[in-house]
C-alpha positions as CSV (number, residue, x, y, z in Angstrom):
1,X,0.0,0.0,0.0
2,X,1.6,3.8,-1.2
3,X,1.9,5.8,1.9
4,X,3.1,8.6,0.4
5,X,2.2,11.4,-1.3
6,X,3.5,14.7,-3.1
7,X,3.1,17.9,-2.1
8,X,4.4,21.4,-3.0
9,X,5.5,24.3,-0.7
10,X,6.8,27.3,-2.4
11,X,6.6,25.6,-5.7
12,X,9.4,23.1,-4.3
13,X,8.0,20.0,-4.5
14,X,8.2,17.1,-2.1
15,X,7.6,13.7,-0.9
16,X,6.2,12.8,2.2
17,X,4.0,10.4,4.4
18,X,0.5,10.1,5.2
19,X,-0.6,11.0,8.2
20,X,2.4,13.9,9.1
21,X,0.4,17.6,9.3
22,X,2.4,20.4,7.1
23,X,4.7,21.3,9.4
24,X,6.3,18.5,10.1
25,X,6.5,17.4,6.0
26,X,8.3,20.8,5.7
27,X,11.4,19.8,8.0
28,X,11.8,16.7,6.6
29,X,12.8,18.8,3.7
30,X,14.6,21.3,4.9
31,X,11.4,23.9,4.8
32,X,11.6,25.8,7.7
33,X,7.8,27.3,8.9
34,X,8.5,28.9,12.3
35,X,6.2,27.8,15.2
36,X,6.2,28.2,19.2
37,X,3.3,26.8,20.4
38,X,4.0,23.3,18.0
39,X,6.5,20.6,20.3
40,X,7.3,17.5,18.6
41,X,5.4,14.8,20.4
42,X,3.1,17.0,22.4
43,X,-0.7,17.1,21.2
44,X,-1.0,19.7,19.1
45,X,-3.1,23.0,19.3
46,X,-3.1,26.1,17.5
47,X,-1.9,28.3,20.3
48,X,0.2,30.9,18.6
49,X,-1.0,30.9,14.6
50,X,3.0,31.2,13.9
51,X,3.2,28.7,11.7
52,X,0.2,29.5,9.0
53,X,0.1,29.3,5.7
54,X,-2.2,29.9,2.6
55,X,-3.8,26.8,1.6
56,X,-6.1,26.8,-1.4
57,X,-6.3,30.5,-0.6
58,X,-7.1,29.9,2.9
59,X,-5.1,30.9,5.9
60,X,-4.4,27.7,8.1
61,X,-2.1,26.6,10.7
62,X,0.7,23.9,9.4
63,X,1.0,22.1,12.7
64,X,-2.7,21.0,12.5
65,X,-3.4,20.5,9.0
66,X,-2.3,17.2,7.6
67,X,-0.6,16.6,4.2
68,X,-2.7,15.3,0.9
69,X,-1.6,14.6,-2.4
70,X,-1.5,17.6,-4.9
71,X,-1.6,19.9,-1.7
72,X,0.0,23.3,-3.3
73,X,1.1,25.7,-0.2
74,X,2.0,29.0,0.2
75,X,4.4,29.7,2.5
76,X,7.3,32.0,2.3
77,X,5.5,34.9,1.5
78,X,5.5,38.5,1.6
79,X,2.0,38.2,2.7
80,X,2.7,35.5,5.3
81,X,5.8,36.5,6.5
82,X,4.4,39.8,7.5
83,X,1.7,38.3,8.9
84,X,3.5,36.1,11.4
85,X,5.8,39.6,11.9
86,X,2.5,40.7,13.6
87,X,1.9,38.3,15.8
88,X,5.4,38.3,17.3
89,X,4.7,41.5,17.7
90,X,1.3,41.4,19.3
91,X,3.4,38.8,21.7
92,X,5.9,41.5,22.5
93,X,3.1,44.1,23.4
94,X,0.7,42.0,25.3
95,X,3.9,41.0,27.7
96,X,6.5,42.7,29.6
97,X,9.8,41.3,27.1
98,X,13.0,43.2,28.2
99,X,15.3,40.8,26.6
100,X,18.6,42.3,28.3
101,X,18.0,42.0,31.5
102,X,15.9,38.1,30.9
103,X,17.7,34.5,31.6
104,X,16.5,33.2,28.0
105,X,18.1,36.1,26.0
106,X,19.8,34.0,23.1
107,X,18.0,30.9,24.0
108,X,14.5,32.3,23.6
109,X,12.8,31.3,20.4
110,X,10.0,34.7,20.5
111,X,12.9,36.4,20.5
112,X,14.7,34.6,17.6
113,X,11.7,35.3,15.9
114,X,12.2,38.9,16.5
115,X,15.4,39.0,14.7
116,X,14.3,36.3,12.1
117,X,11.4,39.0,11.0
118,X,13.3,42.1,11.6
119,X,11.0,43.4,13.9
120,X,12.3,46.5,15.2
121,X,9.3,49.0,17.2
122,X,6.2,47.2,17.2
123,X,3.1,48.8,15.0
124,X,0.9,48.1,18.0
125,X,1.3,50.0,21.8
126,X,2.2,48.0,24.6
127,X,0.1,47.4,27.3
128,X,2.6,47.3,30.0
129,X,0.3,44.6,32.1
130,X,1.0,44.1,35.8
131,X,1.8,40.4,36.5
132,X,3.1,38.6,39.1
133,X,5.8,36.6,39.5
134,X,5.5,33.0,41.7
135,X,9.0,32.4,42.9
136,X,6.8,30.0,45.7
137,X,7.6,26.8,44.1
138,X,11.1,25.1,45.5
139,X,12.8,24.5,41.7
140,X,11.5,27.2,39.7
141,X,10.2,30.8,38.9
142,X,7.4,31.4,36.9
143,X,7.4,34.9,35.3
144,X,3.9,35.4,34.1
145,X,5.2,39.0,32.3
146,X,7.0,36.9,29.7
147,X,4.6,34.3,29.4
148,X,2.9,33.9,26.1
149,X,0.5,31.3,26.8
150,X,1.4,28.8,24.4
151,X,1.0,25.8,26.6
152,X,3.9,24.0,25.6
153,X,4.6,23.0,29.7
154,X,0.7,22.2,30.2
155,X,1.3,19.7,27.5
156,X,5.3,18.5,28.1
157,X,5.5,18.8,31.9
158,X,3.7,15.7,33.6
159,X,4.8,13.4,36.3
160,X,4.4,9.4,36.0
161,X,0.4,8.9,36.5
162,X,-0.2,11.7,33.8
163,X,-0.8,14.7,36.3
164,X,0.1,17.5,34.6
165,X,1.9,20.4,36.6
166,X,0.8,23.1,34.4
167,X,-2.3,24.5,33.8
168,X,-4.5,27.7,33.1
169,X,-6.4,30.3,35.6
170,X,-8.7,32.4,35.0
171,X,-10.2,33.6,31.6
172,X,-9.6,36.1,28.9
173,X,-7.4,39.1,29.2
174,X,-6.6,37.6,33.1
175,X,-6.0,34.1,32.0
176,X,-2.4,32.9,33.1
177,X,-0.2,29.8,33.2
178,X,0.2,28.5,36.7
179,X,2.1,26.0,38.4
180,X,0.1,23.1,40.7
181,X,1.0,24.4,44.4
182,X,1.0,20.4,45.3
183,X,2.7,19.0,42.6
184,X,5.2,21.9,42.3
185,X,6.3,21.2,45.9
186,X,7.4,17.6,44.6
187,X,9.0,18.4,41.3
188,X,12.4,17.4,40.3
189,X,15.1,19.1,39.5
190,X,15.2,16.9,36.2
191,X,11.5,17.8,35.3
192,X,12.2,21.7,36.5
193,X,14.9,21.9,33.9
194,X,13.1,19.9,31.1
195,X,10.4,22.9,32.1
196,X,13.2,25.2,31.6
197,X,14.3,24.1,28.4
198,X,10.7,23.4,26.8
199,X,9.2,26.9,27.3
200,X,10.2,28.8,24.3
201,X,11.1,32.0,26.3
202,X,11.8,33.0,29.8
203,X,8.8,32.4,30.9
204,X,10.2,29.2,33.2
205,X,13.5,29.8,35.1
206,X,14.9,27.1,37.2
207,X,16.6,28.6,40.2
208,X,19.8,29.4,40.7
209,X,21.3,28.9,37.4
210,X,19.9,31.6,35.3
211,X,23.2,33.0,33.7
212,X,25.2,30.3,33.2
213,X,25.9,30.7,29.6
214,X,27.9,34.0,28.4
215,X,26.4,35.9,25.4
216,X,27.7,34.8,22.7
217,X,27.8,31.3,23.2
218,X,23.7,30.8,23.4
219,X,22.0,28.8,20.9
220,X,20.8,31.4,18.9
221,X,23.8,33.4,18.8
222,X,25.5,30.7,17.3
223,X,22.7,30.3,14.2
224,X,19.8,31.9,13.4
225,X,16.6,30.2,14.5
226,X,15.5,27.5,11.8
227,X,18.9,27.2,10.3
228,X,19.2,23.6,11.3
229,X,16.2,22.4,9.2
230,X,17.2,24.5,6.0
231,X,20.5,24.0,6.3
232,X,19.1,19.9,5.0
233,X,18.0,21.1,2.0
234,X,21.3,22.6,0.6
């Protein structure tokens, strides 16, 4: 039985498998399509809207939309790419993101982003929110001003009967990402880092090692974000 099928994304055509969504057929071939919300292996939701592309001149998100044959997709765009400029964007403005002074600067994908886009002063005014910060838990901080709500720890961060440690308070404009009181008494120092490193900004900070690295040496000030997945395709 022929599991795969052909697909084309910026007029480069492909082969891939049935069954994988967009996003995932485009790094098998060295297509990069930024995301932050999208973790490989995590169920997938359409948190951020980084990752969309025009399909049959519709605007959908690659990390949910699976593959079929003759699938022709937009996506390095003027159109696109200026639309996922505004959403980072939107994500610096609805947050407090002084990258300076933050553990994650060079490590932080939104910020990565950033540079990737060229964003320089936001089209949009900031709201300069008042948020606290829960430094209650034993093995980490959790800095609600840099948070950016893409659930990535509700999905990754769960202990051995499935508990998660993660999860969301409140609604609308006061909805946050907060960490169990119970659980977050009993976490590991394994699990706070894997916390750590999963959040895509600095949103997560384990204690006590929050400058470890120098600038410089940080993983995005070594390569650009997305350069590992083109860098396949050359």
């Amino acid at each position: 039985m022929n599991n795969k099928v052909i697909i084309k994304i910026d007029d480069k055509r492909i082969e891939t498998e049935k069954g994988k969504t967009i996003v995932e057929a485009a790094r098998d071939n060295g297509i990069y399509i930024p995301t932050l919300c999208h973790f490989e292996g995590a169920e997938k939701k359409t948190s951020c809207r980084i990752c969309t592309i025009k399909l049959n001149n519709r605007f959908m998100t690659s990390c949910t939309t699976p593959v079929a044959d003759g699938m022709e997709i937009e996506s390095n765009t003027p159109e696109i790419n200026e639309l996922r400029k505004s959403i980072i964007e939107l994500l610096f403005v609805s947050g407090n993101h002084f990258c300076p002074a933050c553990e994650k600067s060079g490590n932080c994908e939104l910020q990565a982003l950033a540079y990737r886009f060229k964003m320089l002063v936001p089209r949009f005014p900031f709201n300069f929110p008042r948020k606290e910060v829960d430094a209650s838990a034993p093995k980490i901080i959790k800095e609600q001003n840099r948070c950016i709500l893409c659930k990535r720890c509700i999905k990754t961060i769960k202990d051995d009967k499935g508990r998660r440690y993660f999860t969301f308070k409140n609604r609308g404009q006061k909805l946050e990402v907060v960490l169990d009181p119970i659980l977050g008494k009993e976490m590991s120092d394994e699990l706070a880092r894997k916390a750590m490193e999963n959040c895509p900004v600095g949103s997560i900070i384990y204690k006590e090692i929050g400058f470890t690295q120098p600038i410089g040496t940080r993983k995005f000030d070594k390569q650009p974000i997305g350069a590992d997945i083109e860098s396949q395709s050359k």
